[in-house]
DSSP file (Angstrom, degrees, kcal/mol; ACC not computed):
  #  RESIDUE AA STRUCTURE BP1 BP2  ACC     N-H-->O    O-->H-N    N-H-->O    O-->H-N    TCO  KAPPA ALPHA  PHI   PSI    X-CA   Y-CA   Z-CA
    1    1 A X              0   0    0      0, 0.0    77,-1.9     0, 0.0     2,-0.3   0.000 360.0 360.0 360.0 127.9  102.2   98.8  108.7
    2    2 A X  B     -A    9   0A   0      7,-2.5     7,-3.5    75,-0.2     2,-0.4  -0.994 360.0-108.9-153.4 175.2  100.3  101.5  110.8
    3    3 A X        -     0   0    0     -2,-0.3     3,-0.5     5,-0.3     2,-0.4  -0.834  24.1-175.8-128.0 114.4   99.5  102.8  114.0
    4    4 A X  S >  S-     0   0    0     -2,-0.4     3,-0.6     1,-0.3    -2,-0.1  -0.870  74.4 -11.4-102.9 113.1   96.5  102.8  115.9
    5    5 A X  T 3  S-     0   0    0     -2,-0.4    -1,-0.3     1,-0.3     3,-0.1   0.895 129.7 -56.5  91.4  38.1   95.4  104.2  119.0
    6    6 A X  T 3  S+     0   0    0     -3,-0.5    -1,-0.3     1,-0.2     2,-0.3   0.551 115.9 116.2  71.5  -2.6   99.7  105.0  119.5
    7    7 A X  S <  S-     0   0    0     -3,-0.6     2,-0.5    15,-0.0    -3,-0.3  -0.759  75.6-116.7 -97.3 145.8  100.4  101.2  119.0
    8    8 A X        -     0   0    0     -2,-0.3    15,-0.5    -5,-0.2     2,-0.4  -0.841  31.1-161.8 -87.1 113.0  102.3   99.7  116.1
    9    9 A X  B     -A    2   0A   0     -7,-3.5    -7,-2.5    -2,-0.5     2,-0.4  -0.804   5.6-164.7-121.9 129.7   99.9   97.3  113.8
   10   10 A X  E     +B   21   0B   0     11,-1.9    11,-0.6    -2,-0.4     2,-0.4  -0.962  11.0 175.7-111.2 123.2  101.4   94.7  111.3
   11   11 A X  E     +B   20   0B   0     -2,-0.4     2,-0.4     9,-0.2     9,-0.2  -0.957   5.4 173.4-139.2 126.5   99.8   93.1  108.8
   12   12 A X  E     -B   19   0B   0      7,-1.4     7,-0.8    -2,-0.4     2,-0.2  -0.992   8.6-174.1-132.7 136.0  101.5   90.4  106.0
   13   13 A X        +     0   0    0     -2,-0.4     5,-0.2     5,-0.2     2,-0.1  -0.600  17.7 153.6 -94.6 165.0   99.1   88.5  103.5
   14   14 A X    >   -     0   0    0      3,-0.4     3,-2.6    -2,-0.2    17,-0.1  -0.306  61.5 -12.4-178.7 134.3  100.7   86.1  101.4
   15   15 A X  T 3  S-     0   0    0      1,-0.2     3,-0.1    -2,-0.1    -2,-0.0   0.310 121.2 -53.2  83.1 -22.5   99.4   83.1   99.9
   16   16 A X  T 3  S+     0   0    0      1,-0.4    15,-1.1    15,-0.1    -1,-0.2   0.291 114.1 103.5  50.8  27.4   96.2   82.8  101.6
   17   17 A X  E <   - C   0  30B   0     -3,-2.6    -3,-0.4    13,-0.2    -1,-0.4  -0.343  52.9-156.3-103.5-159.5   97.7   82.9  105.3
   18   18 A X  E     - C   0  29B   0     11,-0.5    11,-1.4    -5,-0.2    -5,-0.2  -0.831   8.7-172.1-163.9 152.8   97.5   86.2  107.6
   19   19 A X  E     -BC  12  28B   0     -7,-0.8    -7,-1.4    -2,-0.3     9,-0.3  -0.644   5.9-165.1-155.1 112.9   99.7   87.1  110.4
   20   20 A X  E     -B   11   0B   0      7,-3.3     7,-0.4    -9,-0.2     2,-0.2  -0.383   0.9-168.6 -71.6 163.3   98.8   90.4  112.8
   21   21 A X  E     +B   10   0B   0    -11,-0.6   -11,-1.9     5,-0.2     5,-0.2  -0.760  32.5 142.5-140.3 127.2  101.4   91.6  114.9
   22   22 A X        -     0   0    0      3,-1.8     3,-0.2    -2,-0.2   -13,-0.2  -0.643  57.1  -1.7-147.6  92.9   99.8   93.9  117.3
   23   23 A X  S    S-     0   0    0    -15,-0.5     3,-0.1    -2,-0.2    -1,-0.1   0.903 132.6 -52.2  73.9  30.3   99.5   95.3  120.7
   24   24 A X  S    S+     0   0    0    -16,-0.2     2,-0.3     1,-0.2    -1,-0.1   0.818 116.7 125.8  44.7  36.6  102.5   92.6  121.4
   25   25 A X        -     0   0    0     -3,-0.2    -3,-1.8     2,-0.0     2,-0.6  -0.992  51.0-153.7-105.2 144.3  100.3   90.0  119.9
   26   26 A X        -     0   0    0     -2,-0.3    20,-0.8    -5,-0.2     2,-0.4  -0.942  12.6-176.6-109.6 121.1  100.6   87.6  117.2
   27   27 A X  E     - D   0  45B   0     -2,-0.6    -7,-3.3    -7,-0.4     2,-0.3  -0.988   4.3-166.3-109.1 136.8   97.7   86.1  115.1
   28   28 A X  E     +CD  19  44B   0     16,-2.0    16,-2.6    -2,-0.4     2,-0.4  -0.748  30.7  73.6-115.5 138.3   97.7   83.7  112.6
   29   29 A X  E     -CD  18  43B   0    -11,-1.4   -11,-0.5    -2,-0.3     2,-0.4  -0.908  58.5 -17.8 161.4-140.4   95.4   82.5  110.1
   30   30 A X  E     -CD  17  42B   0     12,-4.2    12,-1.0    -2,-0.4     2,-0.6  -0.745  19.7-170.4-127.3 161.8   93.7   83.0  106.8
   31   31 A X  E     - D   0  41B   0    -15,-1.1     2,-0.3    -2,-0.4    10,-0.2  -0.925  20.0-176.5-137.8 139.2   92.7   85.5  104.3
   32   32 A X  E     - D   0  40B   0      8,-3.7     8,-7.7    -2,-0.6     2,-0.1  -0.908  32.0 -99.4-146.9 141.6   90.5   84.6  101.6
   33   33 A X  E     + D   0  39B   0     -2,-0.3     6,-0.2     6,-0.2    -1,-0.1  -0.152  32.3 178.5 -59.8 150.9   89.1   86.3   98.6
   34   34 A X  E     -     0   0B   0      4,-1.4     5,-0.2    -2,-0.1    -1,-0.1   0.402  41.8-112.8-146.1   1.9   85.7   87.7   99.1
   35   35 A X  E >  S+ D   0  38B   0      3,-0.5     3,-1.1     1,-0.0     0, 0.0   0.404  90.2  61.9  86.4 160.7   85.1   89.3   95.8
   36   36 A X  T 3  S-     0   0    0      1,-0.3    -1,-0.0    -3,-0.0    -3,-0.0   0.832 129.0 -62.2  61.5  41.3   84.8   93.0   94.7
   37   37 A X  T 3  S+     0   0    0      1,-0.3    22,-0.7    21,-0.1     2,-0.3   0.665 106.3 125.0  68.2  19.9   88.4   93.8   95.9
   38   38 A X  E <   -DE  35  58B   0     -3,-1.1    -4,-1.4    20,-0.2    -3,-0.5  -0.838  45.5-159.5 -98.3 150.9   87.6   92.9   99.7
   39   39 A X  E     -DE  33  57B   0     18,-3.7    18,-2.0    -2,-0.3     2,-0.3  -0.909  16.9-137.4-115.2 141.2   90.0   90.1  101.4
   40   40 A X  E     -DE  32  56B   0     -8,-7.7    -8,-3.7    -2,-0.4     2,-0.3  -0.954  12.7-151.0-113.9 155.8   88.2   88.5  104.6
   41   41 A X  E     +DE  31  55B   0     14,-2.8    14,-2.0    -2,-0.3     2,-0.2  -0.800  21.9 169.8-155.1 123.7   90.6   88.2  107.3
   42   42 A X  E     +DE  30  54B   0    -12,-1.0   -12,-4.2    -2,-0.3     2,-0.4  -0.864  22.9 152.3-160.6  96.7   90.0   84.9  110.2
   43   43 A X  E     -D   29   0B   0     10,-4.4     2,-0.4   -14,-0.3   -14,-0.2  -0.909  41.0-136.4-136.2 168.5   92.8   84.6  112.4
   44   44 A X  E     -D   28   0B   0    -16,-2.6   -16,-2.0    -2,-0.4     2,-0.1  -0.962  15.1-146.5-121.4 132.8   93.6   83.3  116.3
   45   45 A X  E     -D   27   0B   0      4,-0.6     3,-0.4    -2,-0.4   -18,-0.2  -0.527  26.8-123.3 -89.5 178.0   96.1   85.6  118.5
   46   46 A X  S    S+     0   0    0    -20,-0.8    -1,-0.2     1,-0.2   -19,-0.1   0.578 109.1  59.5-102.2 -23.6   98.0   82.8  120.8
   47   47 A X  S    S-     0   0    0    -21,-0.2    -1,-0.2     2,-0.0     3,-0.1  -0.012 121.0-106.1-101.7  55.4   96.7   84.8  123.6
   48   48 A X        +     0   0    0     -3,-0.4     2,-0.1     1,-0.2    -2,-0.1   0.579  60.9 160.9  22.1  39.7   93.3   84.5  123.0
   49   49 A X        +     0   0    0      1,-0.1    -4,-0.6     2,-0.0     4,-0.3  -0.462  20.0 179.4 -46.3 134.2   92.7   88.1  121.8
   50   50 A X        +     0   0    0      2,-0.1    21,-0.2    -3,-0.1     4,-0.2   0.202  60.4  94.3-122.7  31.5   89.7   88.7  119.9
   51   51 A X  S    S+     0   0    0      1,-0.1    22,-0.2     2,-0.1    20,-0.1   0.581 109.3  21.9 -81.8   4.5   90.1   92.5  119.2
   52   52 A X  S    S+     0   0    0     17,-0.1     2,-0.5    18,-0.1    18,-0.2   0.931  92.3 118.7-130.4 -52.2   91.8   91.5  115.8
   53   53 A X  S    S-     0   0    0     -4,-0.3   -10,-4.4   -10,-0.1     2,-0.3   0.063  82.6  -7.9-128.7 -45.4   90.2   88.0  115.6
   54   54 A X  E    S+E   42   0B   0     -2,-0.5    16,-5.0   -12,-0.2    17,-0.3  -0.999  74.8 113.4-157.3 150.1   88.1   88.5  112.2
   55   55 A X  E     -EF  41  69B   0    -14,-2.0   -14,-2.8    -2,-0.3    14,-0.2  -0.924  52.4 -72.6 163.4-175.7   87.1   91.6  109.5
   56   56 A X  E     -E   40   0B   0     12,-1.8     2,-0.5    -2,-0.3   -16,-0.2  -0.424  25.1-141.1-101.8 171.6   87.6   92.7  106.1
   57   57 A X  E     -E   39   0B   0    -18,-2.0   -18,-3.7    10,-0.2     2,-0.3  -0.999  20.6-174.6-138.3 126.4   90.4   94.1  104.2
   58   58 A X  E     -EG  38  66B   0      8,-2.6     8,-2.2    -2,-0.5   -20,-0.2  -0.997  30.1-125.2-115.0 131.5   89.9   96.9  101.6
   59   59 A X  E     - G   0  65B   0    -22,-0.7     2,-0.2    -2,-0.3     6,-0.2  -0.309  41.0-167.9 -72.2 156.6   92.2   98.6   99.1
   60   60 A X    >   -     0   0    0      4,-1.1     3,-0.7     5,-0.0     4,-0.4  -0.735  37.8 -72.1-138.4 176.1   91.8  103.1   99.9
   61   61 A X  T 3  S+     0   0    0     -2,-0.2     3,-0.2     1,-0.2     4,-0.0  -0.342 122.2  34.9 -59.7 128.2   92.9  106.1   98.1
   62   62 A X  T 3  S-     0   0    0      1,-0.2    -1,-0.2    -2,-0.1    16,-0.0   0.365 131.1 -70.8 100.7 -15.6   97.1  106.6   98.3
   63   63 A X  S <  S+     0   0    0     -3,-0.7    16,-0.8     1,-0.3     2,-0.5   0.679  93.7 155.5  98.0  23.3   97.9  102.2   98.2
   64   64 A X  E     - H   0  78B   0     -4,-0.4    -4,-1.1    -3,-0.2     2,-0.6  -0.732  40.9-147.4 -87.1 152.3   96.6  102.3  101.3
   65   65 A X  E     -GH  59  77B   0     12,-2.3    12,-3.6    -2,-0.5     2,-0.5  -0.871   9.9-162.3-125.1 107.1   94.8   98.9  103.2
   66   66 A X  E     -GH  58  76B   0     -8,-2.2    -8,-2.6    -2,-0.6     2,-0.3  -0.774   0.8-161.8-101.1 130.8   92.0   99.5  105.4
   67   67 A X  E     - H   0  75B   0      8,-4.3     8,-0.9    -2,-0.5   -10,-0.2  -0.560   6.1-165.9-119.4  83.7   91.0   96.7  107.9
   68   68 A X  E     - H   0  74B   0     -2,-0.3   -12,-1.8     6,-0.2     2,-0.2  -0.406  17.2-159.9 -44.0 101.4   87.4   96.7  109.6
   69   69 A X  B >   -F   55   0B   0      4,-1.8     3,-1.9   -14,-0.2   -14,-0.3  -0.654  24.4-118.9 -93.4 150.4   88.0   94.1  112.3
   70   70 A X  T 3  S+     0   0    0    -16,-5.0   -15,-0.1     1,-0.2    -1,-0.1   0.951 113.0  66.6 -51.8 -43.3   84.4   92.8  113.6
   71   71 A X  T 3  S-     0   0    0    -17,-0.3    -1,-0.2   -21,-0.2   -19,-0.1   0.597 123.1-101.5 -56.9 -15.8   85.1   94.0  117.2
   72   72 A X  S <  S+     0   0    0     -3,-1.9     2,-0.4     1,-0.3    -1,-0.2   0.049  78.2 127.7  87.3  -5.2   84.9   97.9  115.6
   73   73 A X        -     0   0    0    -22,-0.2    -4,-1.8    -5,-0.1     2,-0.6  -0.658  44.3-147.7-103.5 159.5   88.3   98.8  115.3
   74   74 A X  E     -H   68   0B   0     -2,-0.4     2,-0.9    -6,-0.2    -6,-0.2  -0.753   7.3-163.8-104.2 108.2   89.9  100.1  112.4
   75   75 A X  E     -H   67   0B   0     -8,-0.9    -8,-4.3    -2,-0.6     2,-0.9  -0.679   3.2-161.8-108.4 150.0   93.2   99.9  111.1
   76   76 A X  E     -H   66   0B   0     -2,-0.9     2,-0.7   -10,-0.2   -10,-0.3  -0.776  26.0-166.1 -66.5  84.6   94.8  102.3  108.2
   77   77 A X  E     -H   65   0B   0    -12,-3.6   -12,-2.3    -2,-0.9   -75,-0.2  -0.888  18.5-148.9-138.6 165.2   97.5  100.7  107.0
   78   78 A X  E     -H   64   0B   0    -77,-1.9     2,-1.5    -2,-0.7   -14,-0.1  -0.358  28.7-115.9 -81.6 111.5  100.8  101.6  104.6
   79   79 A X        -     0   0    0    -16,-0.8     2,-0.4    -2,-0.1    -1,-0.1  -0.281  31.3-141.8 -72.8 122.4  102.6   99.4  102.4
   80   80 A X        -     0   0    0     -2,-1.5     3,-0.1     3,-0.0    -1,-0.0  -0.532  14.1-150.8 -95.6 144.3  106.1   98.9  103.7
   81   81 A X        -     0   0    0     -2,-0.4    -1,-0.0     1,-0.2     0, 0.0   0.260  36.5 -71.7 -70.5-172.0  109.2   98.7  101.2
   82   82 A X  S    S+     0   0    0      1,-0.2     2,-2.2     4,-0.0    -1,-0.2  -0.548 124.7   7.5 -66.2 158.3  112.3   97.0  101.4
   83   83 A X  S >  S+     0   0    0      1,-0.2     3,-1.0     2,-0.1    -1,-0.2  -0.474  91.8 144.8 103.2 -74.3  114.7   98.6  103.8
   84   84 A X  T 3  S-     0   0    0     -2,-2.2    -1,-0.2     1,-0.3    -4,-0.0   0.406  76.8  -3.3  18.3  88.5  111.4  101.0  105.0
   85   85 A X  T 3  S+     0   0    0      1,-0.2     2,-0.8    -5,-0.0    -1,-0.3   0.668  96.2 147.6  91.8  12.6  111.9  101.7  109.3
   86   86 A X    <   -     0   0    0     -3,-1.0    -1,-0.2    -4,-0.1    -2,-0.0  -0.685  54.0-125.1 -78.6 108.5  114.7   99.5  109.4
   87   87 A X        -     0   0    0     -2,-0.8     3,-0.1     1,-0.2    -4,-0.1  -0.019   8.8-150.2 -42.8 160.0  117.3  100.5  112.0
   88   88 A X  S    S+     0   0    0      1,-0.1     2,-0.3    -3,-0.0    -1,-0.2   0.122  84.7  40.7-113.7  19.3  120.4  100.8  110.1
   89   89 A X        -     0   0    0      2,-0.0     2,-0.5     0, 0.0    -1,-0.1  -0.932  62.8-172.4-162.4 111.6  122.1   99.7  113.5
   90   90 A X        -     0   0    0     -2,-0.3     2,-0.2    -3,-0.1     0, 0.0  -0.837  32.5-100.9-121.4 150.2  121.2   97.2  116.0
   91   91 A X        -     0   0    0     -2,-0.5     2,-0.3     1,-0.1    -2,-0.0  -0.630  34.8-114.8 -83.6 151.5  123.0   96.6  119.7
   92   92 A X        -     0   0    0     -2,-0.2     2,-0.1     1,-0.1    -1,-0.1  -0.624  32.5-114.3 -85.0 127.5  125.3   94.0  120.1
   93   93 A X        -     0   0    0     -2,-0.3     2,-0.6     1,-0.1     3,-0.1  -0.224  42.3 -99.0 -65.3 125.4  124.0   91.2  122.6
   94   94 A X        -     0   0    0     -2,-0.1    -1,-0.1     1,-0.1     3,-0.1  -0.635  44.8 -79.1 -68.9 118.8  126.2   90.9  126.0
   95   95 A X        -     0   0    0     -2,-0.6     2,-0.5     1,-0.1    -1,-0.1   0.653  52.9-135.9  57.6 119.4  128.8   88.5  126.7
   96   96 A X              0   0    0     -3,-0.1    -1,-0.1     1,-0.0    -3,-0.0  -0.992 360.0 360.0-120.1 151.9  127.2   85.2  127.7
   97   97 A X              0   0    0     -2,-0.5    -2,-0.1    -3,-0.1    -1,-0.0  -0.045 360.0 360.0 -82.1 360.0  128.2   83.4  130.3
């Protein structure tokens, strides 16, 4: 999890997939070992984005994961924990009809 540029930036590895959630896009795809503790990162947003499209993933100082997308931008981001930014409270959905 981080935030860039005042936007909330998502990132879940698992397996050899990827999913961004970014800028109120989703991209999907893969992340594949690339040796010497970098992950490369090839994914497709569903609305043709390409600011996220492809880059690397590197481990930083603090557990933090920095991701060099090809386009230039950079994101910082935090591993999040169980329970971590989760409202502890959600609103109740109105009456349907």
């Amino acid at each position: 999890m981080a935030v860039t540029d005042g936007k909330a930036v998502n990132l879940t590895i698992k397996k050899g997939h990827a999913v961004v959630l970014a800028e109120s896009r989703l991209c999907q795809g893969f992340a594949k070992d690339a040796g010497q503790g970098v992950v490369s990162l090839t994914v497709k947003c569903r609305d043709g984005g390409t600011e996220r499209a492809s880059g690397t993933a590197r481990e930083a100082a603090g557990g933090k994961l920095v991701v060099t997308w090809d386009s230039g931008t950079t994101d910082t981001l935090t591993k999040a924990t169980v329970g971590e930014n989760v409202p502890t409270s959600l609103p109740s959905l109105p009456p349907q009809p």
